[in-house]
Residue, then its C-alpha position, 0 to 999 in steps of 0.5 A: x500500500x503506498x504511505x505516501x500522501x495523497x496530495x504527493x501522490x497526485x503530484x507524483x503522477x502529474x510530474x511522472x507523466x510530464x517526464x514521460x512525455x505523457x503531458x508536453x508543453x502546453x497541454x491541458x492537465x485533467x481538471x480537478x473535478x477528474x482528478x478528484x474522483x480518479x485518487x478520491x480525494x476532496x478538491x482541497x486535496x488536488x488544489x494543494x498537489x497542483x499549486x504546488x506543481x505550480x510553484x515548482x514552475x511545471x504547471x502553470x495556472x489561467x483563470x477560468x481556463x485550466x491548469x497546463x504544462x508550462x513551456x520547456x524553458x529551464x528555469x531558476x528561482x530569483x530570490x533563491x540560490x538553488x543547486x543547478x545540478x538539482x534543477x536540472x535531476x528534478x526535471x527528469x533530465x541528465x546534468x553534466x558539465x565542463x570545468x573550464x578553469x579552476x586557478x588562482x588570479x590577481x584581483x583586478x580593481x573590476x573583480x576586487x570592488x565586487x568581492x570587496x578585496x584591494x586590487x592586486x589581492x589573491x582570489x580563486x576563480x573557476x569558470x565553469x559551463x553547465x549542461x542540461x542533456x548534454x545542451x549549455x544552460x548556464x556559464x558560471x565565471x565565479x570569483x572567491x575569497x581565497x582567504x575565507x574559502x582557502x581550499x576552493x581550488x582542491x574541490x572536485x567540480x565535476x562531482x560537486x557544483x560550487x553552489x553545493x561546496x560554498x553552500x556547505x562551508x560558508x551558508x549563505x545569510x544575504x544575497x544580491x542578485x542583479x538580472x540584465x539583459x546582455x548580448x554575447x561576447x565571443x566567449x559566451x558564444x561559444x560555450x553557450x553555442x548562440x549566435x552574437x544577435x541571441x540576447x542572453x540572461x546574465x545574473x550577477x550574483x554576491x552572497x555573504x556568509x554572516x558579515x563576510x562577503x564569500x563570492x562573486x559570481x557571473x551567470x549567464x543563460x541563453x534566453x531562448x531557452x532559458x527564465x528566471x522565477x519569483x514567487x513571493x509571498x506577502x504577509x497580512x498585517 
């Protein structure tokens, strides 16, 4: 007998047949009333596995119209730093990725005002493609604080991401995000594999651990193929 909730199981049976192709973009998902008599469970029930559903950005919901598959762009949460690894295995898909560059340079007085070093400082910095199926989703240029994260260079990227080692050793208290629309330089173009005339999405992003600011990080996306996601929830007073 499955133990599992069944809010979860009904989660778990719309997640599995987006994955398996069963729903595709756009496509209409059974409306609650079908739901409701297929696990039999009150509407309540259904209305939390797809709201959910929704906030995990795999559904998306129009009043008066129905609850459909959201489009297959990949997406990251804004106002959160979520391991891009995991993004990509909860969508069903395969994560790889190339380490470009894993050193240790001299801060230029660009790279030393965002991480808050002098100029001409020692930094640890690692370039880092990210793929989704085999496809580049994100160029991550990441600079670090070699005096708060010493053993950064010995870290092994391809078995873990610099989101998970940082995460781990200096949590994350406080987060800048900066989102701007870009067009590629020549680099970016060819890790991205996207043509000059292909806006990009480019998130710069500075976390401090307590009151020490850990790093510096440049994230670029194609845009075609890629959305960032907020959800905020407001309080009542």
């Amino acid at each position: 007998m499955d133990r599992q909730p069944r809010y979860q199981q009904i989660r778990q049976y719309i997640s599995d047949a987006i994955r398996a192709k069963q729903f595709v973009s756009g496509d209409r998902i059974p409306t609650e009333a079908v739901l409701q008599a297929q696990f039999s469970v009150s509407r309540m029930t259904v209305n939390k596995a797809l709201r959910d559903l929704v906030q995990e950005g795999l559904l998306v919901r129009y009043p008066g119209l129905g609850t459909f598959v959201s489009d297959a762009k990949a997406e990251s949460p804004l106002t959160d730093i979520r391991n891009i690894a995991e993004e990509v295995q909860l969508r069903g898909h395969v994560y790889s990725c190339d380490v470009i560059k894993l050193e240790a340079v001299l801060a230029s007085e660009w790279v030393a005002m965002r991480l808050g070093v002098m100029a001409g400082s020692r930094v640890y910095h690692s370039l880092i493609l990210h793929k989704e199926n085999s496809v580049p989703i994100q160029l991550e240029d990441r600079y670090v604080s070699a005096d708060l994260v010493p053993h950064y260079l010995e870290q092994d990227f391809l078995a873990q991401t610099p989101n998970q080692y940082l995460s781990a050793t200096c949590p994350a208290t406080d987060i800048e995000h900066i989102v701007e629309a870009v067009l590629p330089d020549e680099r970016v173009q060819a890790y991205l594999k996207v043509e000059a005339t292909m806006p990009c999405l480019q998130v710069s992003r500075r976390t401090w651990s307590g009151e020490r600011l850990i790093s510096f990080a440049l994230l670029t996306h194609p845009g075609s193929s890629y959305k960032l996601r907020s959800v905020v929830r407001l309080g009542k007073d």
